[in-house]
C-alpha positions as CSV (number, residue, x, y, z in Angstrom):
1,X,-4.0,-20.4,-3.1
2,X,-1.5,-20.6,-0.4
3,X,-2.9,-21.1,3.3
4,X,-0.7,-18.0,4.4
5,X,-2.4,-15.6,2.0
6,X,-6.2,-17.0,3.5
7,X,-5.2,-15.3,6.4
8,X,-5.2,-11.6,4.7
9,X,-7.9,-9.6,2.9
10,X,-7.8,-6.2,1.2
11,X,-7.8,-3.6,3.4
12,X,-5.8,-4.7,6.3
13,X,-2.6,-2.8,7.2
14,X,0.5,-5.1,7.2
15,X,4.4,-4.6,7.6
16,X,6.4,-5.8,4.8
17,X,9.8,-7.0,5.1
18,X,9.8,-5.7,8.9
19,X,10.3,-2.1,8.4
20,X,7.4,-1.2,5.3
21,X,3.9,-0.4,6.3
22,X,1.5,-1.0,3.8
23,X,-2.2,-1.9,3.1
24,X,-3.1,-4.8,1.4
25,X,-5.4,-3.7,-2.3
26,X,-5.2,-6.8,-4.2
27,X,-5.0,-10.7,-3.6
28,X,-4.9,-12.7,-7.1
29,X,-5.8,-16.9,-6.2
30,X,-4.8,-17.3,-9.8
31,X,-1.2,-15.8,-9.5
32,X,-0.4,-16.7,-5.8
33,X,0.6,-12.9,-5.6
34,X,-1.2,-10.1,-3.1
35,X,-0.5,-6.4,-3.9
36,X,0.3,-3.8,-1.5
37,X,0.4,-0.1,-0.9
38,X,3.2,1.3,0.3
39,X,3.3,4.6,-0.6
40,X,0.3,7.2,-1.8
41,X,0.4,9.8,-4.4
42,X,-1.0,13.0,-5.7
43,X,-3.5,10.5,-7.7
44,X,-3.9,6.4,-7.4
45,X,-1.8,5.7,-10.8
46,X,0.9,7.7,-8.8
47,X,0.9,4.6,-5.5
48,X,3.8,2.7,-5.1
49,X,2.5,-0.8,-4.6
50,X,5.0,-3.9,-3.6
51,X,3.8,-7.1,-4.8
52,X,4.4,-10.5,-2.8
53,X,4.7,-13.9,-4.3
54,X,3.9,-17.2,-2.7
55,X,7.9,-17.4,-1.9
56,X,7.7,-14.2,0.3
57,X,5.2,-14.3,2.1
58,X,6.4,-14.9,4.7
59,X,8.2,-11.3,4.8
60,X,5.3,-10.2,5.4
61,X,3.3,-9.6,8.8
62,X,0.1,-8.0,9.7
63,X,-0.2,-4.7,11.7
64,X,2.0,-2.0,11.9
65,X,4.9,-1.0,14.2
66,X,4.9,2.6,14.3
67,X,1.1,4.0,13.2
68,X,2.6,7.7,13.0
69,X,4.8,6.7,10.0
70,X,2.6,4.5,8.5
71,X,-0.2,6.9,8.6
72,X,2.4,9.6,6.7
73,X,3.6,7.2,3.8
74,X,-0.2,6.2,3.5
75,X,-1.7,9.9,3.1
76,X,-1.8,11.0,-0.3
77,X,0.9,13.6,-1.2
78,X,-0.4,17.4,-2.1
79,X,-0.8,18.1,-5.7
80,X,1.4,20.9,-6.4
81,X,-0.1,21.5,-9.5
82,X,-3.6,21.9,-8.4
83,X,-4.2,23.2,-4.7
84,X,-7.9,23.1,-5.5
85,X,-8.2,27.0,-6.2
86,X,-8.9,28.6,-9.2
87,X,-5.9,30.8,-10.4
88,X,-6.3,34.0,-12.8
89,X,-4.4,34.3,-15.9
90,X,-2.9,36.8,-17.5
């Protein structure tokens, strides 16, 4: 494994590229690759996730620029199928 992806663990917020928060939720030694979150869904198989190679990592930094956006591409997205209510048929 790279020394540049020692220096990351899942969990910790990162910028990607400069301008894409993220959080780190996978690190493979195996495939020099580290996946991150950039973007939450309604459910986890609906998470956009960016993953870095071994040649990119250096796009990539830790912390994030602005927390308010960061903190708005990371919250999950309302259901709009399923507001948590039950509904009557008719």
């Amino acid at each position: 494994m790279s020394t540049s992806f020692s220096s990351y663990e899942v969990g910790d917020e990162v910028t990607v590229y400069g301008a894409i928060p993220g959080v780190v939720s996978f690190i493979s030694i195996e495939l020099q690759t580290m996946s991150i979150c950039v973007g939450r869904g309604c459910h986890k198989s609906e998470d956009t996730n960016l993953v870095v190679g071994d040649y990119n990592i250096s796009k990539v930094e830790k912390g994030w620029s602005d927390r308010e956006v960061a903190e708005r591409l990371l919250t999950p997205r309302p259901c709009r199928w399923y507001d948590g209510s039950k509904t009557k048929r008719n």
